[in-house]
N, C-alpha and C positions, 0 to 999 in steps of 0.2 A: 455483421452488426452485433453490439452488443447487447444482451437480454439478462435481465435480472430478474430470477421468477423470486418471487420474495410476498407470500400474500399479507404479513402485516403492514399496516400499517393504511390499509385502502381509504377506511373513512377519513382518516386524518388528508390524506392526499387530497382527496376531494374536498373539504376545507379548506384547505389551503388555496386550492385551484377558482374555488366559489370568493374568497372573500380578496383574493389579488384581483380578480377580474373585478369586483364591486368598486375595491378600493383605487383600478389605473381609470375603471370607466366614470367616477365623480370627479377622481382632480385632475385628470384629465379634460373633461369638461370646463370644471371651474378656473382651470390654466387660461383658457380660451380669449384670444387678445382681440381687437379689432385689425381684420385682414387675416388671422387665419382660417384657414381650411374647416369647412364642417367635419366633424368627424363620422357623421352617418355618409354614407355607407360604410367606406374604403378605411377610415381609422378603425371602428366599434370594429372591422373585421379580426385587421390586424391583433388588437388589443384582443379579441374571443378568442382568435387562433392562439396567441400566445399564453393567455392563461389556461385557455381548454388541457392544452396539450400536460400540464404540471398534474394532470390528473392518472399518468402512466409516468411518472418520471423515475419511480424505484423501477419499476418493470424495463422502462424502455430508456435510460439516462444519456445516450448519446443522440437516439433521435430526437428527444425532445430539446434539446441545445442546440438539433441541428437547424430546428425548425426555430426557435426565439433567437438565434443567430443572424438565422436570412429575415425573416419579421423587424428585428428590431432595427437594422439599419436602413429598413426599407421606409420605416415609421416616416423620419423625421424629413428627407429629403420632398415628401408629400405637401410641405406647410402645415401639416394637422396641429394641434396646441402643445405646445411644451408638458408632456406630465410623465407621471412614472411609470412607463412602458422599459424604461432601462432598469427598474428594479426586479423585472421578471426576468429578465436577463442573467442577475447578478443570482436568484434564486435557481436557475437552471445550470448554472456557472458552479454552484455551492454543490450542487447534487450531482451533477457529475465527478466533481474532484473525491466525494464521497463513495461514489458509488464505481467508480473507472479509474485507471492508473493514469499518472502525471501527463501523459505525453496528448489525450485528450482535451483535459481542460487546456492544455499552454496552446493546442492549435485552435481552439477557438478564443482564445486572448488575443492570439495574430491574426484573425479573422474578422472580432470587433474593431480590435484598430484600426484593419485596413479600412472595414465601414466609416468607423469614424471620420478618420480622415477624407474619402470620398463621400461625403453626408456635406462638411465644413467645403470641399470644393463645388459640388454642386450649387448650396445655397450661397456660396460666394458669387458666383457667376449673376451680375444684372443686380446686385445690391452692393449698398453704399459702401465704401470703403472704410467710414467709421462706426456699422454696423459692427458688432464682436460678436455676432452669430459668424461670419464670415471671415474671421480670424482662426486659423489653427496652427498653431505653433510648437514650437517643442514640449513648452510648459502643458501647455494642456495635454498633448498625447502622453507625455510622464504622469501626470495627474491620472489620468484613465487606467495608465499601464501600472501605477501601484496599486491602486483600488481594485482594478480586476487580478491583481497576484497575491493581494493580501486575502483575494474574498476563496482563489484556488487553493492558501495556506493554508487557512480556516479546514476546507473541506477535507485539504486530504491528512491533518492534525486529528480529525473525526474520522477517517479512513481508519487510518493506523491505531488509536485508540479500537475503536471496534473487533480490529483485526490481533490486537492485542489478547481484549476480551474472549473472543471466538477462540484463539488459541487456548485461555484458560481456560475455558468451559471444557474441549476436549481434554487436556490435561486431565481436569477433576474426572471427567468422566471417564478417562482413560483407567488414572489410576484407580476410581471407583470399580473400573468392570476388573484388575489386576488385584484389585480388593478381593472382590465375590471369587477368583478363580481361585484365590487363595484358600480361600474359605471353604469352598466345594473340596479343593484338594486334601485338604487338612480334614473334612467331614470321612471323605472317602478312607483317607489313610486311619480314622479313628475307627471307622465301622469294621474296616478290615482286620485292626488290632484288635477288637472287640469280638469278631467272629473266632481270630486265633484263639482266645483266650478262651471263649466258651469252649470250642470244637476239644483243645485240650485238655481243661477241667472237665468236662462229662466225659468225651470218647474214654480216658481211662479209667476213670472211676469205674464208672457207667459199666465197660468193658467188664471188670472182676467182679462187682455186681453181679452180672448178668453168667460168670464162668463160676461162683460161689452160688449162685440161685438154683443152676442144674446140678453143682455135687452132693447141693444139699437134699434136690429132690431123687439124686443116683440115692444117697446114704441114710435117706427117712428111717432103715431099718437098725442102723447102728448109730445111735445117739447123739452118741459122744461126738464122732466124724459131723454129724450133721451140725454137733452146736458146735465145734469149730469152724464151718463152711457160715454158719448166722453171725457169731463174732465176727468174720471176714468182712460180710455181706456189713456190719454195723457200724466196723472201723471206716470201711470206706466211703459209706454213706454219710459217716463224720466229717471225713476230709474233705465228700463233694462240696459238702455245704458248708463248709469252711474256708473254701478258695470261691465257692461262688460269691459268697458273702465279703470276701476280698473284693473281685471284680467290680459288684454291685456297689462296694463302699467307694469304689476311686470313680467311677462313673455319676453316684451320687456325688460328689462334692466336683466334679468337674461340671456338673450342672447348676449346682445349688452354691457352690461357696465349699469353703474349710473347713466349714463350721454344724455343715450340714451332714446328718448321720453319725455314726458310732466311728472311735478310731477304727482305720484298716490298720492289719497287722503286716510285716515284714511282706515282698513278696517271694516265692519260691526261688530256689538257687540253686548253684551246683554243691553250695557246700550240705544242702541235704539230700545228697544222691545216696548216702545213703539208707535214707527212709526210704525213697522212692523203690529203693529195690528190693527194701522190706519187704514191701504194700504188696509188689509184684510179684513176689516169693507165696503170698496168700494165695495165688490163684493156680499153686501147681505147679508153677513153671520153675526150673532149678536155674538160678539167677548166681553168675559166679561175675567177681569184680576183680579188674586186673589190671596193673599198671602203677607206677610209683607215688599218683599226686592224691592224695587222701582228702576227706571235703574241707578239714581246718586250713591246709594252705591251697585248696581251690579260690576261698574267699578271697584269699590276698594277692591272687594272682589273675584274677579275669575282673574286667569292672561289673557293675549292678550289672545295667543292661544286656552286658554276652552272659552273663552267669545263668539268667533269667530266658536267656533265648537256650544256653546250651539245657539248661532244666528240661524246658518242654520241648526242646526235639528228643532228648532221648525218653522222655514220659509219651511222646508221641509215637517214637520207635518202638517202643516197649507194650504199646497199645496195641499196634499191627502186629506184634507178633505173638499175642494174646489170640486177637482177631481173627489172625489170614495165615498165622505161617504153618500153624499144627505143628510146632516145634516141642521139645522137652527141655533145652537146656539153651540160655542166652546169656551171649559174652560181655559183659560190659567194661571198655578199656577206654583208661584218663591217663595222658601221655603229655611231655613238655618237648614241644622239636620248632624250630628255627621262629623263636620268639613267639609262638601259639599254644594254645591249649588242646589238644587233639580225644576227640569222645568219639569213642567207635561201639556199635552194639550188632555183633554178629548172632546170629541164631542157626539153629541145627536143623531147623524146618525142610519143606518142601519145596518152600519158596511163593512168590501169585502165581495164581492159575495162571491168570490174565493180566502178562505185566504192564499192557496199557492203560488198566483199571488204576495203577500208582499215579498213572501221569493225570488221570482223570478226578481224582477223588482229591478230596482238601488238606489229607495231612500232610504228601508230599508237599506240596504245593506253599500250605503255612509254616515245613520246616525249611526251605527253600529262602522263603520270605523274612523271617526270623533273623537265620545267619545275614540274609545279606544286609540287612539292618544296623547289623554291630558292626560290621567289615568283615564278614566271614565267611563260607560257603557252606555248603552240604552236598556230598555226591554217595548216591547209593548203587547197588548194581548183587547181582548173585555172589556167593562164596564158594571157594572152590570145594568140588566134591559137596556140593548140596546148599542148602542153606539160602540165607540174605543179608545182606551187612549194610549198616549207615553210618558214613563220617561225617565230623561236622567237623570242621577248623576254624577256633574262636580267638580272639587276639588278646594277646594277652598283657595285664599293664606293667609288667615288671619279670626278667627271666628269672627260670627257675632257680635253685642250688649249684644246677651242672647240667651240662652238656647231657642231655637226654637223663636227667633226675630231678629232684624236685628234692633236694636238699639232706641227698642220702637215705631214700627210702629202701622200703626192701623189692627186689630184684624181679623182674617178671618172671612167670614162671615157663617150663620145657613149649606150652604153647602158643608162643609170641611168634613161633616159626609159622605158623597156621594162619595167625593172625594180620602177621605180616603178608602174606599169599592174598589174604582179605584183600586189606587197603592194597594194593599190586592192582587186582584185578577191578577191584572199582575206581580209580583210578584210569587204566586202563578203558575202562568204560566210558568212562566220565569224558574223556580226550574224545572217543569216538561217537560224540553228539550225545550225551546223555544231557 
């Protein structure tokens, strides 16, 4: 059986079900001819049964048509008075086509008929032949059989409209919850970017800071060394707050508008790799640059976005090994090979204590994140005879000069053979699940 749990619409129901029964049981009554049938008992019954029932009709739409189906044809075979007991009918007829698919309402259309017709031979039987209650004819069974298919058009015209509606409402809702994931996704991917950009604006700064703060406190007793190690310590404190003050300006106006906060200035790149290795050079460390693409044609050769990711992986490479490596001297080599930009920053270190502490901590992790952003990679891995190296391979918008140059520069030097061994062996790593 069919069950419609659906709890609106209760009081309306019962309304409806109160003022059909008021309205079959007066003109019902006032139908009332001389010779028919009292309608107390066995009528008022019929007539309660069938209006009662319109009171579950969303809940319950086949039973209750099953029961004003056998009611109604049973009405009139009684003599009771001609009234509108078939309009309960035509309302339990309406709500099923509404509420249930086609093939319900059409089998109680061929169920009233047949009533009707056996209603018109009953009261045929023992009455006059020119009585026209006891005429049933074609006309009339056509008559009946439009009325009850136009009244099952009706319903199931309010079927499909509803079921239209109910389709839209998911849609909106759908595309609404396609909304919100977007927007969570887009929240996550910004905090993440957000996190990058702090993690490498302070972890380096921060870093030489903090390796200028102890030479200065080794060098208290020679001056000069010490107020060298405070310039260090001031430049870079310039620069944090000057790339913070970057951050903070694109995050202000991505909240507030364009209009909100101080212009932000350019962001970091590869064409100022050569400051960067200034900066790094303050902290001690013997920083040597190698390779033929120099930062005037890095600009023109990687778009914003890789130039900006290749920046801060090797500002992050150059952090660790500030940090972790205990190295003396770090290689930093800019390469042009099979349409990429190629940045490798080998060091002479020790290497991690604890190489799972790379895979643990967030710089691996946001230079990882970076390349693959632009369409690029990162794999790191030890150096041969000692050391740690990180490549990154960024894409680039346009090939170099030549075939491994960058438009006739000057020539790598005797240790590209070393270097080369590098990328080999990370590489090499990288293949075997790095």
């Amino acid at each position: 059986m069919h069950t419609i749990s659906r709890p609106r619409g209760r009081n309306g129901d019962l309304a409806v079900a109160i003022v059909t029964l008021i309205v079959t049981l007066v003109m019902s009554a006032g139908a009332a001819q001389p010779g028919d049938r009292s309608l107390w008992p066995g009528g008022v019954a019929l007539i309660v049964l069938s209006s009662a029932v319109l009171v579950v009709r969303r809940r319950y739409p086949v039973l209750v048509l099953m029961v004003v189906t056998v009611a109604t044809p049973l009405y009139y075979p009684m003599g009771y008075p001609d009234g509108p007991i078939a309009f309960v009918f035509l309302i339990a007829l309406f709500n099923a086509a509404v509420e249930c698919r086609l093939p319900v309402s059409l089998w109680a259309v061929i169920a009233i008929n047949a009533g009707f017709v056996g209603v018109g031979v009953l009261r045929g039987d023992g009455t006059a032949p020119e009585d026209p209650s006891a005429v049933v004819d074609a006309e009339s069974v056509a008559g009946l059989s439009v009325l009850l298919l136009v009244t099952v058009a009706m319903g199931q015209y309010v079927r499909g409209r509803r079921a239209q509606l109910r389709a839209a409402e998911l849609r909106a809702a759908e595309a609404e919850r396609d909304r919100e994931q977007e927007a969570r996704r887009r929240a996550t991917e910004e905090r993440l970017r957000i996190a990058r950009e702090l993690h490498d604006v302070l972890a380096h700064q921060i870093s030489l800071i903090n390796v200028q703060a102890g030479a200065a406190l080794h060098r208290r007793d020679d001056p000069e060394q010490a107020y060298a190690s405070l310039e260090a310590i001031k430049a870079a404190s310039k620069e944090t707050l000057r790339e913070l003050r970057g951050v903070l300006g694109v995050l202000r106006q991505v909240d507030e508008g364009p209009e909100a906060g101080s212009p932000v200035g350019p962001a970091p790149s590869l064409a100022g790799l050569s400051a960067l290795l200034e900066g790094t050079r303050a902290s001690g460390l013997v920083v040597r640059r190698r390779g033929e693409v120099g930062d005037a044609e890095l600009a023109g050769l990687v778009a914003p976005p890789a130039s900006l990711a290749g920046y801060r992986i090797v500002q992050e490479a150059l952090t660790n090994v500030v940090r972790h490596a205990g190295a003396g001297t770090v290689t930093v080599t800019v390469r042009c090979a099979d349409g990429s930009v190629i940045v490798e920053v080998v060091d002479d270190g020790t290497g991690p204590a604890d190489p799972g502490a790379l895979e643990r901590g967030n710089g691996l992790r946001g230079m990882r994140e970076r390349a693959a952003a632009v369409g690029g990679e990162v794999t790191v891995g030890p150096a041969p005879g000692g050391g740690f190296g990180v490549r990154a391979r960024l894409p680039a918008v346009r090939a170099a000069g030549g075939e491994g140059s960058a438009g006739g520069g000057p020539a790598v030097d005797a240790g590209e053979t070393t270097e080369v061994g590098v990328r080999r062996s990370m590489r090499d790593r990288a293949g075997d699940g790095a």
